[in-house]
N, C-alpha and C positions, 0 to 999 in steps of 0.2 A: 270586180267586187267594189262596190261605195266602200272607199276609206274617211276617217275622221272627218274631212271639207263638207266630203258631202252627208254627211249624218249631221255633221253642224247646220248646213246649209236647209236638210229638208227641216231639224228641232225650228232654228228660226222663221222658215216660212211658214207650218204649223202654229207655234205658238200663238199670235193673236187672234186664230179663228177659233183655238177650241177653248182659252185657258180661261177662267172663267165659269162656262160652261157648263148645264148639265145635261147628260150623254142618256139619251131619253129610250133608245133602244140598240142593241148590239144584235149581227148578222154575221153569221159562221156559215161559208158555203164552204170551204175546205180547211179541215182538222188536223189534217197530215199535214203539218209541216217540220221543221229538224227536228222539235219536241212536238207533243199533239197539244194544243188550244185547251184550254181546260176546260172542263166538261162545265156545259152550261155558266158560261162565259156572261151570259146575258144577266144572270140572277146576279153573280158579281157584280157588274156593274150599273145596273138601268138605276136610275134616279142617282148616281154620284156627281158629283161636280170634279172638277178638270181643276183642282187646286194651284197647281204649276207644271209645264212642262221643259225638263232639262236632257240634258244629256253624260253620260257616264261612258269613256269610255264609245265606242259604237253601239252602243245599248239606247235608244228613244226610253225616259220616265216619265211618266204620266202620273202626276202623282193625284192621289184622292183622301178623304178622312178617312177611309176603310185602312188603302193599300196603293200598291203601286202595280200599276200596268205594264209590264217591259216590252219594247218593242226592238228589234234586230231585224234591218233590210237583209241580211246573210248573204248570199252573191247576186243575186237581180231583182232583190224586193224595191221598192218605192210607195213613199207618201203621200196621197195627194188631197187635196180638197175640191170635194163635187158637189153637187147638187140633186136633187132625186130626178131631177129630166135627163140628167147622165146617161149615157148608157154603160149596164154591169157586163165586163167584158170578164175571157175566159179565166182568167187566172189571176182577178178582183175574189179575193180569198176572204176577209172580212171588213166590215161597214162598221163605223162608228156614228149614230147617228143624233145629234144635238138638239135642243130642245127650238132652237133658232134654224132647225132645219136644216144646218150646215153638218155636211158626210166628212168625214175622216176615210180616207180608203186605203187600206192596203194590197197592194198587188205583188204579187212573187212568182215568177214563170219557171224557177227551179224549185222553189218550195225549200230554197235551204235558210228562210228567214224564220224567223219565231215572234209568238206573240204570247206571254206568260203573265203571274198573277202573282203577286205577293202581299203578304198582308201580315211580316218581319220585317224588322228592318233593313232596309234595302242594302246598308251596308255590309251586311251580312248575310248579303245574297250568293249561293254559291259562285255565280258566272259573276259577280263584282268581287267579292271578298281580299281577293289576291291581286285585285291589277297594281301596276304601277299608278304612280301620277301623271296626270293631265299634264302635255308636254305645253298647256299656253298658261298654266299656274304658275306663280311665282316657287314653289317648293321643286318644281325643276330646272336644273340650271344644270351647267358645267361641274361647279364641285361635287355632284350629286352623280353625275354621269363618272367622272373618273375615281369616286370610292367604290363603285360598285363595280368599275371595271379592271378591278386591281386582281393580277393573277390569271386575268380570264383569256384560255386562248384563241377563245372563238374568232370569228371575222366578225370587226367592229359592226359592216350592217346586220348579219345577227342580231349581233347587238340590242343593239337600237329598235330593230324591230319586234323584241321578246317583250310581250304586253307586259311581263311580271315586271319589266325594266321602266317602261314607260308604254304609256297606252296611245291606240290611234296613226303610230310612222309605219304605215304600210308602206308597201313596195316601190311603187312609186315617188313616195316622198324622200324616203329614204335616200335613194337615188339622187334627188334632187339635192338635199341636204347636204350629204356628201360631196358632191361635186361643189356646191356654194364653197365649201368649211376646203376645199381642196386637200381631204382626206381620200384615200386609196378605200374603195371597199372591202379589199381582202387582207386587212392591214390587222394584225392581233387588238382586238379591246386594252387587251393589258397595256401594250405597249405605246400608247396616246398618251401623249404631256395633258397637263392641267389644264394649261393654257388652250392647246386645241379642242379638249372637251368642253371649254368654256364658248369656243368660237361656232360648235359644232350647236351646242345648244341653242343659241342664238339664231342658229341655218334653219332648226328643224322649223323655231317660232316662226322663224320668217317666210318660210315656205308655209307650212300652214296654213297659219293667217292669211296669207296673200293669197292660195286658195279658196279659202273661207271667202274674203271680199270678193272673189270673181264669181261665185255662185259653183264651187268642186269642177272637179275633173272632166273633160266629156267622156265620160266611157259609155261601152255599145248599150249595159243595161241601166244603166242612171239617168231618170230625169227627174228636179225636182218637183215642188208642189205646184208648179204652176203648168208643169209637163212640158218646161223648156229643159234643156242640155244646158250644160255649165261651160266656161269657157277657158279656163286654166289651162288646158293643154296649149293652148295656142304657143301658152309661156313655156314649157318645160323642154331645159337645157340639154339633157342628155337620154331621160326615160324615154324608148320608143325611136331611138337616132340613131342605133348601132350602126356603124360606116360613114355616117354624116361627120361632116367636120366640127370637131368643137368649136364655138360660138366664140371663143376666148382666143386658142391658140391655132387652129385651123387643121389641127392633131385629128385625122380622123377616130371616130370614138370607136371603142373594146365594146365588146361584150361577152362575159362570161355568165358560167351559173356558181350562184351561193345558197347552199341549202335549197337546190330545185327552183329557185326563182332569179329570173335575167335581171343581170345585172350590168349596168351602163355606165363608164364611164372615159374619163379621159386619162391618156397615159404620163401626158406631158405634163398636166394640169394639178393633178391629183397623187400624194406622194403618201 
């Protein structure tokens, strides 16, 4: 599933082809996706201009003087920018098409991405309303992680990964984060000093980020806008190494499950 890197990664490689913009015709070959495409999609949008494009969250905004367009890769959607010589391949679900000729495409081979319509404020969009903050904003930090982790006895990457907490540390990262901050994954939220949650904070940005600049993750279904692979993984310390030796101590690494998703780490390493 594209995590945060690479929604950051496709928002930026999108943004200077459409923003600007005005989006001259809209093309719906399949409807059924998580939610169904809203009926006559195209009347929404033909003749709007592409005011700004950000990001919320793994949610793509499109935003217009109408309303705002949501966009969600869901587990194997992807971004790209085509041309009409392209060729529309099987599971090229809808076309965004500009008045400069330049295509917006979306492709999803399981169909669990979405493509939605709002025209409320976006903050007050049901699937936005409740997230946490953006883990590369300054309103997240350390103090902010261990108020809310007071009492809790869930396992810290729980934690971290519960959007309502902080939005975008999937699995992956997580993992990664952890292992930087040389935190235990199975270690109660509650029970992390201030001080670690401060350090921990700092892990999640850094990893992020450092994703973000290498162009995300390579996973099997991620390519961005340009239809290269990302190269992040080449970096990643413990996700994907269960039995390899840690990089640091030469402890070969755990792997357990928390809450159904593998979890990676070092024994020696991580306390």
């Amino acid at each position: 599933m594209p995590e945060l890197p690479e929604v950051e990664t496709t928002c930026r490689g999108i943004k200077p082809h459409i923003e600007g913009r005005t989006i001259q015709e809209t093309v719906v070959r399949q409807a059924s996706l998580r939610w169904p495409v809203p009926d006559r999609l195209d009347r929404l949008l033909n003749g709007l201009r592409i005011e700004r494009v950000d990001r919320r969250a793994k949610y793509l905004l499109l935003h217009t003087e109408k309303g705002v367009l949501i966009i969600h890769l869901g587990m194997s959607g992807s971004l790209r920018i085509v041309n009409r010589e392209q060729e529309i391949k099987k599971h090229d679900h809808v076309d965004w098409v500009f008045s400069d000729t330049t295509i917006l495409r979306f492709n999803d081979p399981r169909r669990f991405g979405a493509v939605l319509w709002t025209s409320e404020a976006i903050t007050e969009h049901p699937l936005l309303k409740e997230l946490g903050p953006e883990p590369l904003l300054t309103d997240f930090n350390g103090d902010y992680l261990y108020r809310l982790s007071k009492k809790r006895g869930l396992a810290v990457k729980s934690f971290i990964m519960d959007s309502h907490i902080v939005v975008g540390v999937g699995n992956i990262y997580a993992n990664e984060a952890l292992f930087m901050a040389g935190i235990k994954p199975t270690r109660a939220a509650g029970l992390i000093s201030l001080a670690r949650y401060r350090t921990l904070a700092d892990c999640i940005r850094s990893v992020l980020s450092s994703a973000i600049e290498q162009g995300g993750t390579t996973l099997r279904d991620f390519v961005n806008e340009t239809g290269k692979p990302g190269y992040f993984k080449q970096q990643l310390q413990v996700y994907g190494r269960a039995g390899e030796p840690c990089r640091t101590c030469l402890t070969p690494l755990t792997e357990i499950r928390i809450a159904n998703r593998s979890s990676v780490f070092c024994k020696q390493c991580q306390k």
